[in-house]
N, C-alpha and C positions, 0 to 999 in steps of 0.2 A: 400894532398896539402891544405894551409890554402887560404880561399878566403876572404880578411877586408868585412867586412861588409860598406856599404854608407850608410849614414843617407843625406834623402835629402826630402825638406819640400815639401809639396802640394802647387802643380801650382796653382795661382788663374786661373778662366774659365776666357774667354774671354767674351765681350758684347757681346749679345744677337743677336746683328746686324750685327756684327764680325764671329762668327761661320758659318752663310751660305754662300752659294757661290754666287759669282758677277750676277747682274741678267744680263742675256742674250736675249735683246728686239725681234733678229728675223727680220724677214722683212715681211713688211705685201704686199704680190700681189697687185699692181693697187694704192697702194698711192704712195704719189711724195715725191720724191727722198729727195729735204731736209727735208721735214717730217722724211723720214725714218732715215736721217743725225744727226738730232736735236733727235730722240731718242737714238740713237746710242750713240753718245756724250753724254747723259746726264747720261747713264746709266754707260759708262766709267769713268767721273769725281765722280759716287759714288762707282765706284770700286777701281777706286784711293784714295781717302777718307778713303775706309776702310781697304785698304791695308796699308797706312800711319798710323792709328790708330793699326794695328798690329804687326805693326814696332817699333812704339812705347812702348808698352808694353812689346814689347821684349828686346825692348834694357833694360828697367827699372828692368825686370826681369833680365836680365844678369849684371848691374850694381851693382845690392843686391847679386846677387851672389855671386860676385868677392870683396863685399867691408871684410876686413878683420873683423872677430870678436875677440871680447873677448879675449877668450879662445888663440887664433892662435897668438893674440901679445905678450903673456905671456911666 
């Protein structure tokens, strides 16, 4: 059975900042509560941030992918 071969180009990496996982602050025993709140939060708006910037990239990558070339209009 014949199997087409795909040609498909190398992904760029992602930022640097982007690869690791969302940091996870934890709770620290015996300090107060909005302390622990205000870390909590703040660690979540940069987990959003860089979930958003991976989102990004993604869609940018699936838009190049999809846009038609060359070859394919002809």
């Amino acid at each position: 059975m014949y199997a087409p071969t795909i040609a498909s180009s190398a992904l760029p990496d992602l930022d640097v900042r982007d690869q690791q996982r969302c940091y996870e602050p934890g709770v620290i025993i015996g300090e107060q509560a909005l302390v622990e709140l205000g870390r909590t939060r703040v660690a979540l708006a940069d987990c959003r941030r860089k979930h958003g910037r991976v989102v990004k990239a993604y869609v940018t990558l699936q838009t190049l992918n999809a846009a038609p070339t060359k070859e394919q209009n002809q």
